[in-house]
matplotlib code that plots the C-alpha trace (Angstrom):
import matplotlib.pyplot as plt

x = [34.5, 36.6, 40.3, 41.8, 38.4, 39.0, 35.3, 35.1, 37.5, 36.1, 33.4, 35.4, 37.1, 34.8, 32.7, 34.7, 38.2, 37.6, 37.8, 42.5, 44.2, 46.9, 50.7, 52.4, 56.4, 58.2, 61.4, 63.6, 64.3, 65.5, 63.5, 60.7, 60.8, 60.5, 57.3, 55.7, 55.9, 54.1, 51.6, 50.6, 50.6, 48.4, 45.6, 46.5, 45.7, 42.4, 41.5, 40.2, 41.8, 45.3, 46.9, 47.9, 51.9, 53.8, 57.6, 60.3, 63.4, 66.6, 70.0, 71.9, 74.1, 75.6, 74.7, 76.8, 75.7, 76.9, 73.7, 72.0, 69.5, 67.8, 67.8, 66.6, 63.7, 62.1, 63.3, 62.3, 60.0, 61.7, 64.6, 67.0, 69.3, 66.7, 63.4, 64.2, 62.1, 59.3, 57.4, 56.2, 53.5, 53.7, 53.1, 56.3, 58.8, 62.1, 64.2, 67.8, 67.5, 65.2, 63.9, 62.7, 60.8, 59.3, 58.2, 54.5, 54.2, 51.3, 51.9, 55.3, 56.3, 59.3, 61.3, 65.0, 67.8, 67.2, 70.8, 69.8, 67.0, 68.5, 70.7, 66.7, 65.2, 68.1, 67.9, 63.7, 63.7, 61.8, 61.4, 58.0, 54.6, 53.1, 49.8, 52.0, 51.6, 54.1, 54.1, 57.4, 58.3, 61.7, 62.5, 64.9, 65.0, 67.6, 69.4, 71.3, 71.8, 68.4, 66.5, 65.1, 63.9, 61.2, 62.1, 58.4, 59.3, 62.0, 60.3, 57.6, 60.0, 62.5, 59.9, 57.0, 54.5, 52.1, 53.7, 52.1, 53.8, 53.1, 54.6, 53.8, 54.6, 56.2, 58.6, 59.0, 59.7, 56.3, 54.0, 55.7, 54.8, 51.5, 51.5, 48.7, 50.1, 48.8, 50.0, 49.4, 49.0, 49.9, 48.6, 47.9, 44.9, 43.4, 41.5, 40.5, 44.6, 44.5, 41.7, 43.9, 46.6, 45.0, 43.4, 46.6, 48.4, 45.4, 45.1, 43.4, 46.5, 47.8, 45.6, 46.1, 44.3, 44.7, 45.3, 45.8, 49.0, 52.2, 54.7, 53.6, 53.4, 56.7, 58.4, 57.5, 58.5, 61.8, 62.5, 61.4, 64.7, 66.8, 64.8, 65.4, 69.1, 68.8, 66.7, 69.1, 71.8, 69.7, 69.4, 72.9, 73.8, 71.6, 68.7, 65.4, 62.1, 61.2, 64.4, 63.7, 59.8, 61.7, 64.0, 60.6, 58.5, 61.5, 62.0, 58.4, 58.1, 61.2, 59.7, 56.5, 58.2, 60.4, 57.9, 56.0, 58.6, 59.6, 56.2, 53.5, 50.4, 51.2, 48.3, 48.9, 46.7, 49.1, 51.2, 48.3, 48.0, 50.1, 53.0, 53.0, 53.4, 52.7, 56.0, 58.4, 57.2, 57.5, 60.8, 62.3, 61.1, 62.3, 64.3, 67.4, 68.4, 67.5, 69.6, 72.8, 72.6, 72.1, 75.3, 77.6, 76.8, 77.5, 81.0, 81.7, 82.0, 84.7, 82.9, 82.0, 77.7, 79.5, 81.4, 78.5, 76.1, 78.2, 78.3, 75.0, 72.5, 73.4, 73.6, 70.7, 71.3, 70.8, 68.9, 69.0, 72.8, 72.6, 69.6, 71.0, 73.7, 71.9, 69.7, 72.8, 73.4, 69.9, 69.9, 73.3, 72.4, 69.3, 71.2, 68.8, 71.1, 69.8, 66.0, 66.9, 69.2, 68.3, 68.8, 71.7, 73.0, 72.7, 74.7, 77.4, 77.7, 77.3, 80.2, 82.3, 82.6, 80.6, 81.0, 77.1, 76.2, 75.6, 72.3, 71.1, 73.3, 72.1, 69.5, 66.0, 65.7, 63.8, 66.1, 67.0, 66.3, 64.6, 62.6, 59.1, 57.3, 59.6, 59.1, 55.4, 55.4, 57.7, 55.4, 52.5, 54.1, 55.0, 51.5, 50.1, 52.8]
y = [83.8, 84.8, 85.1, 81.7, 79.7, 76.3, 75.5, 76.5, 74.3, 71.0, 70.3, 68.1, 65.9, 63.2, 61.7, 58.8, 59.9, 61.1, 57.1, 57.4, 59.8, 60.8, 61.1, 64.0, 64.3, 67.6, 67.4, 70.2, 71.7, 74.9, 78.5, 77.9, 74.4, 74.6, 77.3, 75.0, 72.4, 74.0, 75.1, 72.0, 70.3, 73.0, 71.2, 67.6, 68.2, 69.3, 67.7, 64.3, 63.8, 63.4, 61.7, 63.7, 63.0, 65.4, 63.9, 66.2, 65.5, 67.1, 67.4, 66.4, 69.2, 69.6, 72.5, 75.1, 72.8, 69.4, 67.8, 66.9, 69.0, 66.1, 65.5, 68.6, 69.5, 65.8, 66.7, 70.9, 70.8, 73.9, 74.1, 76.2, 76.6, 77.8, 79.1, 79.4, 80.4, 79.1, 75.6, 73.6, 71.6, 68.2, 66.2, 67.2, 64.4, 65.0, 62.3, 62.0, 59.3, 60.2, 57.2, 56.4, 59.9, 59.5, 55.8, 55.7, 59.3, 60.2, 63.8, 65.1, 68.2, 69.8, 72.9, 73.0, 74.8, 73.6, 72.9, 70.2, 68.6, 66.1, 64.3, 64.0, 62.9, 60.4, 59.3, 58.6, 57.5, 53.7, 54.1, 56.0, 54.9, 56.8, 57.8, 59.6, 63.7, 66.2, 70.1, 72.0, 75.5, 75.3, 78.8, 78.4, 76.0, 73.9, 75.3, 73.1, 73.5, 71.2, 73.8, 74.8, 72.4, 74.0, 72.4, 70.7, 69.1, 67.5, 65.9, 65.2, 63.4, 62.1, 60.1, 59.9, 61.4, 64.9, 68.1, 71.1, 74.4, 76.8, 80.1, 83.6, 87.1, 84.6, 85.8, 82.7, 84.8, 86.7, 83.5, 82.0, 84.9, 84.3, 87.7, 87.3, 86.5, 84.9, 82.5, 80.7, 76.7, 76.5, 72.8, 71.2, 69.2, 68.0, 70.6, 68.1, 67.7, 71.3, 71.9, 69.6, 71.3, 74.9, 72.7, 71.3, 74.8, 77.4, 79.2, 81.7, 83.9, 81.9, 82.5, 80.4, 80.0, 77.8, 78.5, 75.6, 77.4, 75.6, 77.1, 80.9, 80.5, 78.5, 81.2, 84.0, 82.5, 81.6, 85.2, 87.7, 86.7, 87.9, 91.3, 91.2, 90.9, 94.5, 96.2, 95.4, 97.1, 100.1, 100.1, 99.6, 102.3, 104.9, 104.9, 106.2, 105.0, 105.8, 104.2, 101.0, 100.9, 101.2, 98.9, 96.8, 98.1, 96.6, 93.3, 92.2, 93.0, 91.1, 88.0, 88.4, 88.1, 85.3, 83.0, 84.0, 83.4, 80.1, 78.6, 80.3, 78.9, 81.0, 83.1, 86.8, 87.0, 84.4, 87.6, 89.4, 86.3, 86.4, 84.2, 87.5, 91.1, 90.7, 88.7, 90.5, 93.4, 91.6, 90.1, 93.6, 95.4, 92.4, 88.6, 87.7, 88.5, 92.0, 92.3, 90.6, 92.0, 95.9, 94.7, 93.5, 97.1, 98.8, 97.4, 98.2, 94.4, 94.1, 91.0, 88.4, 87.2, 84.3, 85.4, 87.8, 84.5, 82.5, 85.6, 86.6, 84.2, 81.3, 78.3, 79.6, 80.0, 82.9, 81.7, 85.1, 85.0, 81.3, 81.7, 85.1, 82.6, 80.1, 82.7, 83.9, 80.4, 80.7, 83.9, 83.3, 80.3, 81.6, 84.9, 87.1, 89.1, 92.5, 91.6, 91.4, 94.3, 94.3, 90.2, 90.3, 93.2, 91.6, 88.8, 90.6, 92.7, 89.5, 88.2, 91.3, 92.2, 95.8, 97.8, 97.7, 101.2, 99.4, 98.3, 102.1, 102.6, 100.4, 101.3, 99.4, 98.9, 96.5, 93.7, 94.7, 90.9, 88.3, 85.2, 86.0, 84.6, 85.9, 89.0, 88.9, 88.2, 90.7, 93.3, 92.7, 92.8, 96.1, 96.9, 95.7, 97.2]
z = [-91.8, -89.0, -89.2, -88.8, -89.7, -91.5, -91.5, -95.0, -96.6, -94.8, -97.3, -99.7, -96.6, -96.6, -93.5, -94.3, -94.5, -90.7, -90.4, -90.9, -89.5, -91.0, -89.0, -90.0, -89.9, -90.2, -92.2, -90.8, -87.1, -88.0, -86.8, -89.8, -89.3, -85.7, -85.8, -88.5, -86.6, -83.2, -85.2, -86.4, -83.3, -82.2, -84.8, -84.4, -80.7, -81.3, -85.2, -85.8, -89.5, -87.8, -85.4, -82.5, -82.1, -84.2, -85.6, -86.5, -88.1, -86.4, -88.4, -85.0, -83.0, -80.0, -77.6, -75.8, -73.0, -74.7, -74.8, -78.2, -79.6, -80.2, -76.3, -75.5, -77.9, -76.2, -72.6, -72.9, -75.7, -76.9, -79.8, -77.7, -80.6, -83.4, -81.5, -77.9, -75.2, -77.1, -76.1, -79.7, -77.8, -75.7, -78.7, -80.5, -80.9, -82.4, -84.2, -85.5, -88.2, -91.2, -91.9, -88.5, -88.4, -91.7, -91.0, -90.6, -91.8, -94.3, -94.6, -94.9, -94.1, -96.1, -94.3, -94.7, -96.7, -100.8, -100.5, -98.9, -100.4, -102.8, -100.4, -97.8, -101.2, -101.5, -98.3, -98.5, -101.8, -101.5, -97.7, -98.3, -99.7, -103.2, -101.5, -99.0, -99.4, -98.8, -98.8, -99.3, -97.2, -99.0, -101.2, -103.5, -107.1, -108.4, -111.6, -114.3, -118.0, -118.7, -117.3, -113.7, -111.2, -108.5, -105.1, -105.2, -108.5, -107.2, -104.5, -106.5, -109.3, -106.4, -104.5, -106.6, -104.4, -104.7, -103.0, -102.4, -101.5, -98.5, -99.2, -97.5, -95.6, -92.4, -90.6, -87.8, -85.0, -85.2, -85.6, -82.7, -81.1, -81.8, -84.3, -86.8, -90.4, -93.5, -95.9, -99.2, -99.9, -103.9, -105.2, -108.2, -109.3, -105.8, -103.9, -101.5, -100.3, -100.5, -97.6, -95.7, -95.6, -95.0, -91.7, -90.4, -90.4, -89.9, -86.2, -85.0, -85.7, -89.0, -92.0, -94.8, -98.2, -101.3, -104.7, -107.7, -108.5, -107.3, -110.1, -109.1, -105.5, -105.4, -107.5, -105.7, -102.4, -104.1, -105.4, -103.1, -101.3, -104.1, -104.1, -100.3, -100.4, -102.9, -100.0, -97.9, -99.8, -100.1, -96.4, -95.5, -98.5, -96.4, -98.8, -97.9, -98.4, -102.3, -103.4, -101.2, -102.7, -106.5, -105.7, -104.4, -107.3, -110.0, -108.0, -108.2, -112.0, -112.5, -110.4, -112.4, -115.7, -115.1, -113.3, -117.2, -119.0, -117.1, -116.5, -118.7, -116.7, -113.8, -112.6, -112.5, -109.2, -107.1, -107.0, -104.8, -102.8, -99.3, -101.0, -103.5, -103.0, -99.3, -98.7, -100.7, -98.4, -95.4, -96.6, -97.6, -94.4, -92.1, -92.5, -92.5, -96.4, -95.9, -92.6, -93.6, -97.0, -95.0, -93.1, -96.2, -97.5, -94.5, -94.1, -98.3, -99.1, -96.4, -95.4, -97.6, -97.6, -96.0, -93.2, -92.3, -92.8, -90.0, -87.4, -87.8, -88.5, -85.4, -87.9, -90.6, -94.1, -96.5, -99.5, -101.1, -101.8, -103.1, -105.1, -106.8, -107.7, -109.5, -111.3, -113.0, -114.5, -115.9, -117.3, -118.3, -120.4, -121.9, -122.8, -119.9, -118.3, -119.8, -119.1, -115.3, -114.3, -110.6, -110.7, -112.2, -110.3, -106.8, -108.2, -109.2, -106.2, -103.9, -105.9, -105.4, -109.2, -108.6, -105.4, -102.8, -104.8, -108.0, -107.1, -107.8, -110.6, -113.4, -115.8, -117.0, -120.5, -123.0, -124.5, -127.9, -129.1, -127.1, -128.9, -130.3, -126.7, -124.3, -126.3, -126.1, -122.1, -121.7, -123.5, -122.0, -118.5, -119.4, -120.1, -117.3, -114.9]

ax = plt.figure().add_subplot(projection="3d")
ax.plot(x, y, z, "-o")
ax.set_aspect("equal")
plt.show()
């Protein structure tokens, strides 16, 4: 099968479900959001399972030019603030009010900041169908004293429908640019929702595949950002390449172990899978974490993650910094800290309680005490890594 090829995942999309095709609605007009949402009007063009006309939901601005962004993505079919220069197809329509984009949707598409997602989830909640389906592109995970809440989760609990993840190695610019990359679709239960997706997002130059692992693929697109901010630091520190592939090397047995600790059923091979080991590389040679965290070290700190966030990223948000964050809660409440050096160490230096060195300074050891099954995961990570 050639790069690209969806004829493989076709046979469990029935004759019959050829019959409806489903509208899709993208959820987000930022640069991922944007590129997600060309690519899949690349397939509706051509596919018979879905209606050709592509929706997209746009948080309303004003351009340098005073019209609204809104305005221009229908008049250019470009987003001038977020992807410029690059055309997301004909059948791209963009639309201010959420409701009215999400309408006569069947597919939903989810792709912005996870700061975000409960007020979109408020907002939709009754004013979608249950057989709707939705896929989230959304790295981060919402943290409270109850326990962690995976961004799909929430959807899924929010407005009662199946959501599937897409994570992977994507760095927006590059697939808009038509640069091959590959990534994951994480699902649980139906396979045949799965091939569906893989269909409405697969190109020539996008590869995707399909794994029934939602909790691993989610997690590891949720934490490679943290491990991306510490690169950064090394970079900005003056580093060279072994300490960056240690720093690397520690990150993903970190992620590994608390995607085991949190949800057991995760499959140790997700982390081989593009939404694996392939995007924390990606995310720690290139992306935005990596750069502004490479400038916050530079400058000693001078600069908060925030101030370098609002003069360097054009309205994007850094989910490394604000996912470090809520990490610390967890590991705070579940007594952690020492499991997760590197973790906890970005935290702290993000917060400006340790100067950018300390991310080279700390020491990996085994917790003292931890309770028998964290013990026993931890262990046999430690074996197997």
């Amino acid at each position: 099968m050639s790069f690209g090829d969806t004829s493989a995942f076709q046979d469990g999309i029935t004759t019959s479900s050829l019959n409806v095709k489903d509208r899709i609605t993208v959820i987000g007009s930022g640069n991922w959001g944007s590129v997600a949402a060309r690519l899949i009007a690349i397939n509706t063009r051509t596919s018979p399972l879905f209606h050709d006309e592509v929706r997209i939901w746009v948080f309303e601005e004003i351009l340098p030019s005073g019209e609204k962004l809104t305005n221009a993505i229908n008049k250019y079919k470009e987003n001038k603030k977020y992807l410029p220069g690059v055309n997301l197809g004909p059948n791209v329509v963009a639309d201010p009010d959420i409701r009215s984009a999400v309408k006569d949707a069947t597919m939903l598409v989810f792709v912005t900041p996870h700061q975000f997602i409960e007020g979109i989830c408020k907002d939709l909640k009754g004013k979608i169908k249950p057989s709707v389906k939705g896929i989230s592109l959304i790295k981060g995970m919402e943290v409270k004293e109850s326990g962690v809440t995976l961004i799909s989760n929430k959807i899924r609990k929010s407005l009662g429908i199946e959501c599937s993840v897409l994570m992977g190695a994507n760095i927006a610019n590059e697939i808009a640019e038509e640069m091959f990359s590959e990534a994951t679709v994480g699902y649980k239960g139906n396979k045949t929702i799965a091939q569906k997706w893989v269909q409405l997002f697969s190109t020539p130059y996008f590869s995707v595949t399909a794994v029934p692992d939602v909790e691993g693929v989610e997690i590891c697109g949720t934490l490679k950002n943290v491990v991306a901010i510490a690169a950064g630091l090394v970079d900005g520190l003056g580093m060279g390449s072994n300490t960056k592939a240690a720093i690397m090397r520690i990150g993903l047995k970190e992620m590994r172990y608390l995607a085991r600790l949190l949800f057991p059923t995760v499959n140790d091979t997700t982390f081989f899978e593009s939404c694996g080991v392939a995007d924390l590389i990606t995310t720690c040679l290139g992306g935005r974490n990596r750069k502004v965290a490479e400038a916050f070290a530079r400058n000693g700190g001078k600069l908060s993650f925030d101030e370098l966030e609002a003069k360097m990223l054009n309205g994007q948000k850094l989910q490394g910094v604000s996912t470090a964050r809520e990490l610390s809660l967890l590991l705070n409440s579940k007594g952690w800290e020492d499991s997760f050096p590197l973790f906890t160490t970005v935290h702290a230096i993000a917060t400006g309680k340790v100067p950018p060195t300390a991310i080279v300074e700390y020491s990996e050891h085994v917790p003292d005490e931890l309770p028998p099954k964290s013990r026993k995961i931890y262990l046999s990570l430690q074996s197997g890594l």
